[in-house]
C-alpha positions as a printed NumPy array, in Angstrom:
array([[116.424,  39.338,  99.054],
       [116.51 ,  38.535, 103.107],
       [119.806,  38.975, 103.836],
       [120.274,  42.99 , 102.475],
       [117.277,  44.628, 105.62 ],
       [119.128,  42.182, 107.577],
       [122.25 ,  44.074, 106.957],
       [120.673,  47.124, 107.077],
       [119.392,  46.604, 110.205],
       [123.147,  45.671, 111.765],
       [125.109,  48.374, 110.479],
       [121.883,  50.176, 111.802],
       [122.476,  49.131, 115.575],
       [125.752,  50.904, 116.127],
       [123.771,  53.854, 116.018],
       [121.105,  53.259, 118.404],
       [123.45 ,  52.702, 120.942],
       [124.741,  55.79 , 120.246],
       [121.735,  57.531, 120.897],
       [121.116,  55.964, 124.181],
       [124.397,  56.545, 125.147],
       [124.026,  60.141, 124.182],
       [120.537,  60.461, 126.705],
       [122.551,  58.669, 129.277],
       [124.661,  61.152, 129.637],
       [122.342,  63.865, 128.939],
       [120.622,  62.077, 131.846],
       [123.625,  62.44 , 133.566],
       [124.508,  65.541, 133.204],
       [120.999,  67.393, 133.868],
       [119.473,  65.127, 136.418],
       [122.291,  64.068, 138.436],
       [125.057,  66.196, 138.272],
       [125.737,  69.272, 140.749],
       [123.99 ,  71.95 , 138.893],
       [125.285,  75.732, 138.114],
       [126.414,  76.553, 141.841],
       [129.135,  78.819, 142.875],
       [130.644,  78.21 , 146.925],
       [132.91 ,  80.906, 148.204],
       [134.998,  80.05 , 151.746],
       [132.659,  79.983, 154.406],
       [133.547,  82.584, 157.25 ],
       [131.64 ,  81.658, 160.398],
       [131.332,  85.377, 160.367],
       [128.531,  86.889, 163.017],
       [125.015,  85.675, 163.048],
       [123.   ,  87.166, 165.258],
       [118.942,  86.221, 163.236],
       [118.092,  84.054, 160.229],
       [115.921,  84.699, 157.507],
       [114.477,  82.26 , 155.355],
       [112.229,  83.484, 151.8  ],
       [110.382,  81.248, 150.17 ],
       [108.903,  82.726, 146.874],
       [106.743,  80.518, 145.233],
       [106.505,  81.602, 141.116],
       [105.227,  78.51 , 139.717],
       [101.645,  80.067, 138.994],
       [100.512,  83.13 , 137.468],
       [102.195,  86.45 , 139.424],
       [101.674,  89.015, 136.037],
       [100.58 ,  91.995, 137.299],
       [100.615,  95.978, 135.971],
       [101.625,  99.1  , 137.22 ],
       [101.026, 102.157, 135.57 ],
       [100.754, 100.266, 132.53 ],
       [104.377,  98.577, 133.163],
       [104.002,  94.633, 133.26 ],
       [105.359,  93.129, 136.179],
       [105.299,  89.545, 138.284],
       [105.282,  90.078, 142.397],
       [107.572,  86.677, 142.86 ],
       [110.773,  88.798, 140.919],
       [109.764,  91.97 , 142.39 ],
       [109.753,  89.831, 145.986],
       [112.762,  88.127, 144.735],
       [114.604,  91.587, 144.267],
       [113.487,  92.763, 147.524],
       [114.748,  89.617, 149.241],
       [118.603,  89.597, 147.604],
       [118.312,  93.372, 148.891],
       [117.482,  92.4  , 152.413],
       [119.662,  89.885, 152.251],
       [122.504,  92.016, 151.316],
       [121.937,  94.751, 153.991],
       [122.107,  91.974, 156.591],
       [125.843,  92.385, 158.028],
       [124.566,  90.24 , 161.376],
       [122.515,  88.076, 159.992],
       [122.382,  84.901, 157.571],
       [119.483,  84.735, 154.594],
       [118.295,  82.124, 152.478],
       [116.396,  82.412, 149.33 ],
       [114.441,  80.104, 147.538],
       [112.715,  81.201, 144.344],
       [110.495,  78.523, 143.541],
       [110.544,  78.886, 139.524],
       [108.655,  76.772, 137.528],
       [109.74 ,  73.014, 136.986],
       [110.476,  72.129, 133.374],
       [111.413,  69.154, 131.663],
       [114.494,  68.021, 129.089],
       [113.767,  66.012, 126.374],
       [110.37 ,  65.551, 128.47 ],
       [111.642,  63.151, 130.889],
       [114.695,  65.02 , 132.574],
       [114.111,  68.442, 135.11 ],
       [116.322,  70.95 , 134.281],
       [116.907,  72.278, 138.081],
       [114.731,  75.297, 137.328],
       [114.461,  76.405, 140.809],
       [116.861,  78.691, 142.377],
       [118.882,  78.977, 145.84 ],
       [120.744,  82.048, 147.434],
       [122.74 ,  81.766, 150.595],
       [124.195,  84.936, 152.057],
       [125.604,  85.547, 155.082],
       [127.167,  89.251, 156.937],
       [125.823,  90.189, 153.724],
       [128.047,  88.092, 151.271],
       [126.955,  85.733, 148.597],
       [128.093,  82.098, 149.88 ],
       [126.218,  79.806, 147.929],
       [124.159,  80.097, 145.042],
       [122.658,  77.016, 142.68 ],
       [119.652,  75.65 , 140.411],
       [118.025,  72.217, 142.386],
       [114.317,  70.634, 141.635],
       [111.809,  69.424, 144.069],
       [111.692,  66.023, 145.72 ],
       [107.646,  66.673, 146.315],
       [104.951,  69.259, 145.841],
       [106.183,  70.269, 149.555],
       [109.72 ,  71.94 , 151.125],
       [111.529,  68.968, 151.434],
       [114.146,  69.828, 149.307],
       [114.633,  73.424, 150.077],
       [114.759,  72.192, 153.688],
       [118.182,  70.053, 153.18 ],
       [119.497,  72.598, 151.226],
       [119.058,  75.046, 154.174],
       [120.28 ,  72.09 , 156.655],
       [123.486,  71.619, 154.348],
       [124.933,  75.254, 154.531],
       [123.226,  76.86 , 157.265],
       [125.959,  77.447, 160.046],
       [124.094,  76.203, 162.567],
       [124.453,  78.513, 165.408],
       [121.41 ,  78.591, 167.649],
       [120.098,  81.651, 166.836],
       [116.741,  83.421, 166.12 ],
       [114.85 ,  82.927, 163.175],
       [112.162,  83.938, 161.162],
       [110.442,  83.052, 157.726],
       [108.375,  84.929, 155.596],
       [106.345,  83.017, 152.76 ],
       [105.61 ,  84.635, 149.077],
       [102.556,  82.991, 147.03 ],
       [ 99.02 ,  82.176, 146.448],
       [ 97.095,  81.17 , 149.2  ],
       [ 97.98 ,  78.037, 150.436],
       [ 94.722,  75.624, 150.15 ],
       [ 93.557,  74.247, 153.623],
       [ 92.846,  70.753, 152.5  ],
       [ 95.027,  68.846, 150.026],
       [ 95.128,  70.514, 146.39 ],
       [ 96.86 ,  69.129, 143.313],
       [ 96.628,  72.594, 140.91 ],
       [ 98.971,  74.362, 143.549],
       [102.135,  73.963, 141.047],
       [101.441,  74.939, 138.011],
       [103.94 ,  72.844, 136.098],
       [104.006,  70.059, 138.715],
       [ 99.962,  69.501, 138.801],
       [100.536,  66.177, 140.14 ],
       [101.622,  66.848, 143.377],
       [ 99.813,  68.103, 146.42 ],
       [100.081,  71.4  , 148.611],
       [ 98.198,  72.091, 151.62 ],
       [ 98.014,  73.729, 155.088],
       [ 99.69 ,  70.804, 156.63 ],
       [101.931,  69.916, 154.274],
       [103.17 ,  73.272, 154.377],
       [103.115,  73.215, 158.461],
       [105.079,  69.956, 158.898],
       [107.762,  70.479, 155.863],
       [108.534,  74.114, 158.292],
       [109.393,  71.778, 160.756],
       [112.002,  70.109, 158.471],
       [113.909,  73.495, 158.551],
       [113.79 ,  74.267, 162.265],
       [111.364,  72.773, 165.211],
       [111.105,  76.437, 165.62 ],
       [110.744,  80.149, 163.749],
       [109.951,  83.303, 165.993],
       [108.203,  84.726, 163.101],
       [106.172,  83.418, 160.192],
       [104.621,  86.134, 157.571],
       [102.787,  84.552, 154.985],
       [102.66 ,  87.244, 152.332],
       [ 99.113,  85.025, 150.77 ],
       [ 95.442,  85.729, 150.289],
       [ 93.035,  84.425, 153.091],
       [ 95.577,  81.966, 155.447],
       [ 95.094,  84.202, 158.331],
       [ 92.381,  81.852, 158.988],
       [ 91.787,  79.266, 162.241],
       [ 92.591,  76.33 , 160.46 ],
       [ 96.151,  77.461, 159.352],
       [ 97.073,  79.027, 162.798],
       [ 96.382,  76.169, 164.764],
       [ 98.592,  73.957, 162.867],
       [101.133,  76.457, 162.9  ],
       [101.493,  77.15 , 166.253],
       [102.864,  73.97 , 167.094],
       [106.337,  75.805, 165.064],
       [106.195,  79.163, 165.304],
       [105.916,  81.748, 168.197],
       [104.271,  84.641, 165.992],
       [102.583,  84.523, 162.845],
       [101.874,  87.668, 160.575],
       [ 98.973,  87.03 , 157.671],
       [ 95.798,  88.206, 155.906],
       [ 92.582,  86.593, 156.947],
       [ 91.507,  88.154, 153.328],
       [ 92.519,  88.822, 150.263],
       [ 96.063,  90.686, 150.138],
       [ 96.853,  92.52 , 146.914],
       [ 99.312,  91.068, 144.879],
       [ 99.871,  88.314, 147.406],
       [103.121,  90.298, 148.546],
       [104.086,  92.104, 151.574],
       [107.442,  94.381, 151.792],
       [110.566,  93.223, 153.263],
       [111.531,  96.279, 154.485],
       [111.143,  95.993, 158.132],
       [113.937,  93.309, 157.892],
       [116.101,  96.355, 158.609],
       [114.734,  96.004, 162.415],
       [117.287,  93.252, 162.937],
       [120.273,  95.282, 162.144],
       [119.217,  97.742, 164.863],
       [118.142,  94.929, 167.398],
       [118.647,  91.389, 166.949],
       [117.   ,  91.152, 170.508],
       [113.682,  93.15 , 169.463],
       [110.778,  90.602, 170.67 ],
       [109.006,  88.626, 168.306],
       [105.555,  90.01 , 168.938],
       [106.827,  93.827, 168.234],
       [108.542,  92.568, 165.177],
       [105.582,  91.464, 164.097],
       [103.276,  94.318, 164.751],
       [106.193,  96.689, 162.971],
       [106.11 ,  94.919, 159.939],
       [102.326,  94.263, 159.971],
       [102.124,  97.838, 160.591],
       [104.352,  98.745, 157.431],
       [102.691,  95.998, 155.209],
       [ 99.164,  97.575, 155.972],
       [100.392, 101.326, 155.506],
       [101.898, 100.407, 152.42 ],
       [ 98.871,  99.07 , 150.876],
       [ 96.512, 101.173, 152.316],
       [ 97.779, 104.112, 151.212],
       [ 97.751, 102.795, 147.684],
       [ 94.345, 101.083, 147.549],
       [ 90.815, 101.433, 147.448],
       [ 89.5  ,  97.743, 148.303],
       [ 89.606,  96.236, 151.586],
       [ 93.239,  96.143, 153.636],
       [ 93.226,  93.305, 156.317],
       [ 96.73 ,  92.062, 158.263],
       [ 96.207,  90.243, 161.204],
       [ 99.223,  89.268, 164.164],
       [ 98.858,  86.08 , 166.044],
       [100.962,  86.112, 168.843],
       [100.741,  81.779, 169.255],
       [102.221,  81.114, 172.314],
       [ 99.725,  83.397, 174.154],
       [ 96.633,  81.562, 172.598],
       [ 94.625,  79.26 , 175.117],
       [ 93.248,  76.343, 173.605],
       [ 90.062,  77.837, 172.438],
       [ 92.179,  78.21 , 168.92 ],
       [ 91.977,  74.201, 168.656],
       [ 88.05 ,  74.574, 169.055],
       [ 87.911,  77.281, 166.544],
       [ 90.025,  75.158, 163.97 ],
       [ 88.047,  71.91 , 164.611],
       [ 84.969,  74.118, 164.312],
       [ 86.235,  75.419, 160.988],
       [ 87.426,  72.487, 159.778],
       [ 83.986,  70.888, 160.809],
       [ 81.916,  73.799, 158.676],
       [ 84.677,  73.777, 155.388],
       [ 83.814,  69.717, 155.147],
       [ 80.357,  71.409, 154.302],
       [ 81.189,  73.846, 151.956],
       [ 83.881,  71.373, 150.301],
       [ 82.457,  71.808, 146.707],
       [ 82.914,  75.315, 146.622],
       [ 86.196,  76.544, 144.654],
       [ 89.329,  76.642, 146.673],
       [ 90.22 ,  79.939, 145.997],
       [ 87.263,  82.008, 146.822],
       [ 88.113,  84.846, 148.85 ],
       [ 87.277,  84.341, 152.687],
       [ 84.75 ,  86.132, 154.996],
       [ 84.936,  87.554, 158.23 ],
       [ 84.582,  84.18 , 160.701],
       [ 82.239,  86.647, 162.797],
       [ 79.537,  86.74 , 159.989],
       [ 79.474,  83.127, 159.596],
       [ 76.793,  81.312, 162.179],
       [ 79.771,  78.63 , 163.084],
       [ 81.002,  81.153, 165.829],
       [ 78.876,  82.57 , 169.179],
       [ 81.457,  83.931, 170.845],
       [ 83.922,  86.664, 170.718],
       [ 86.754,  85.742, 168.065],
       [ 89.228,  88.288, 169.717],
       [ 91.851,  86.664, 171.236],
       [ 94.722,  87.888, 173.958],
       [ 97.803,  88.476, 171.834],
       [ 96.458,  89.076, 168.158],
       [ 96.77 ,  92.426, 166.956],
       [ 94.516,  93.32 , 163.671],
       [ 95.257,  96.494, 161.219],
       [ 92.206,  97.036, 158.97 ],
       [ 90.703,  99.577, 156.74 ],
       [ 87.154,  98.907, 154.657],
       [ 86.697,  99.546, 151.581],
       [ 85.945, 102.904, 149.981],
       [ 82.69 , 101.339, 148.059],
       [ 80.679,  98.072, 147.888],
       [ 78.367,  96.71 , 150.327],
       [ 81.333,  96.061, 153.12 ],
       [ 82.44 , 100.175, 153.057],
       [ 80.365, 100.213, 156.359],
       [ 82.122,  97.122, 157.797],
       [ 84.526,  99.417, 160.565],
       [ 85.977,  96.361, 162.32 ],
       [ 86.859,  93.282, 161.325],
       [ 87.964,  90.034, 163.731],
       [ 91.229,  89.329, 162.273],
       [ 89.907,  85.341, 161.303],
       [ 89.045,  84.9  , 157.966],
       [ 86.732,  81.774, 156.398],
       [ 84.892,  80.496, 153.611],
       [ 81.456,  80.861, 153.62 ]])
């Protein structure tokens, strides 16, 4: 009467260890293996500017036009494999930052996707996952098939708004790990200690707190101090660098600015606000406006993250003049509500 589930349970064995064999190698083959990539011969080629897009889609980008659903992070995506195809001098990177999903629950199935072109060509193209709720990953990635050559660069960054202080509902399917301002401003520096131009194509980071930590690795930033519709600017002005590789960062800046806002103002009746912060010309009364900021958010700290910001002039935190040497601010009120009288704006946005 013992012996025959004793028996059972041997000839049973066998097959367990077939099992775990089988999610070894499962294991294997989706969590350590080189994922789908395809590597053509690398031509040095002629590299006059880099481009790096970052297109965070891990959250909720569902929009509709004329009654045609659509998601901004595949329309930027599009957009981006366009530029990056019309860019015979230059060298582009793409990471679409798709949402990270499990195997069997335990395994990541190298959701996210890279493009590398260069003069225009498709070089490099693969699936990879994230090492952290940060850019760590698409930073070696960039590091392992860039080619190198001192040259100028500039990245523009698709998402939400990125939360000031540290935020753990950032990543939709990775709601463990944190995203913030600094986060975000110290994994840059894991790409290059320096980018001539940042565009952050998010609601509300054109504010004090972001800018200050930014300058520290980039000479010009382009952002909204408000909300931006759709969180997505074009990449059309891209095309700049084909005519001029040497066309100075500031007046890069203020052309595409200038595009972004004519775009959307042309096609909206809320509030348009782009801002240019031309870094290196700031004094340090920026790091007094961020500590102030920081200083009056510590306050406010229950409020929701998202909210949209204010204008920093309307807030009591700042008595004097917000305009600095070196920003440039395109803005257009709103056709109704009680801000359709507002005619200027400072360019700083901040929660209230």
């Amino acid at each position: 009467m013992i012996k025959k589930p004793v028996q059972t349970i041997l000839k049973k064995r066998p097959h367990s260890h077939n099992v775990v064999f089988l999610l070894i190698a499962i294991f294997l083959a989706i969590g350590c293996s080189g994922s789908k990539t395809i590597s053509q011969k690398q031509d040095p080629g002629e590299v006059n500017y880099r481009i790096v897009s970052l297109i965070h889609a891990d959250a909720n980008y569902l929009y509709h036009d004329q009654g045609e659903a659509k998601k901004a992070n595949e329309e930027a995506l599009k957009e981006s494999i366009e530029t990056a195809r019309n860019a015979k001098k230059g060298e582009v990177f793409i990471f679409h930052q798709k949402p990270e999903r499990k195997a069997f629950l335990f395994f990541p199935k190298k959701d996210r996707v890279f493009y590398h072109y260069r003069n225009g060509k498709l070089l490099n193209k693969g699936n990879y996952s994230p090492i952290d709720g940060g850019l760590t990953t698409e930073a070696q990635i960039y590091q392992s098939y860039s080619s190198k050559k001192d040259t100028k660069e500039y990245l523009i960054y698709f998402g939400h708004e990125i939360p000031t202080f540290k935020d753990r509902n950032y990543h939709r399917s990775m709601s463990d790990m944190n995203f913030d301002t600094e986060i975000f401003t110290n994994d840059l520096k894991k790409f290059s200690s320096h980018f001539d131009v940042t565009i952050l194509s998010t609601c509300n980071n054109g504010n004090p707190y972001m800018m200050e930590k930014l300058k520290a690795v980039t000479d010009v930033a382009v952002a909204s101090p408000q909300n931006l519709h759709l969180s997505y600017m074009s990449m059309e002005k891209f095309d700049l660098l084909e005519k001029n590789d040497s066309i100075p960062n500031g007046i890069f800046a203020d052309f595409f600015a200038h595009h972004a806002y004519d775009k959307l103002s042309s096609n909206l009746s809320t509030m348009v606000t782009i801002s240019v912060y031309w870094l290196t010309a700031f004094d340090d009364n920026l790091e007094e406006l961020s500590n102030s900021y920081s200083e009056h958010l510590q306050k406010t700290s229950k409020k929701p993250l998202f909210t949209d910001n204010a204008d920093c002039k309307d807030l009591n935190i700042y008595s004097e003049p917000l305009h600095f040497y070196g920003m440039t601010v395109f803005y257009k009120a709103p056709e109704f509500g009680k801000k359709a009288n507002q005619k200027k704006h400072s360019g700083w946005g901040c929660k209230e």
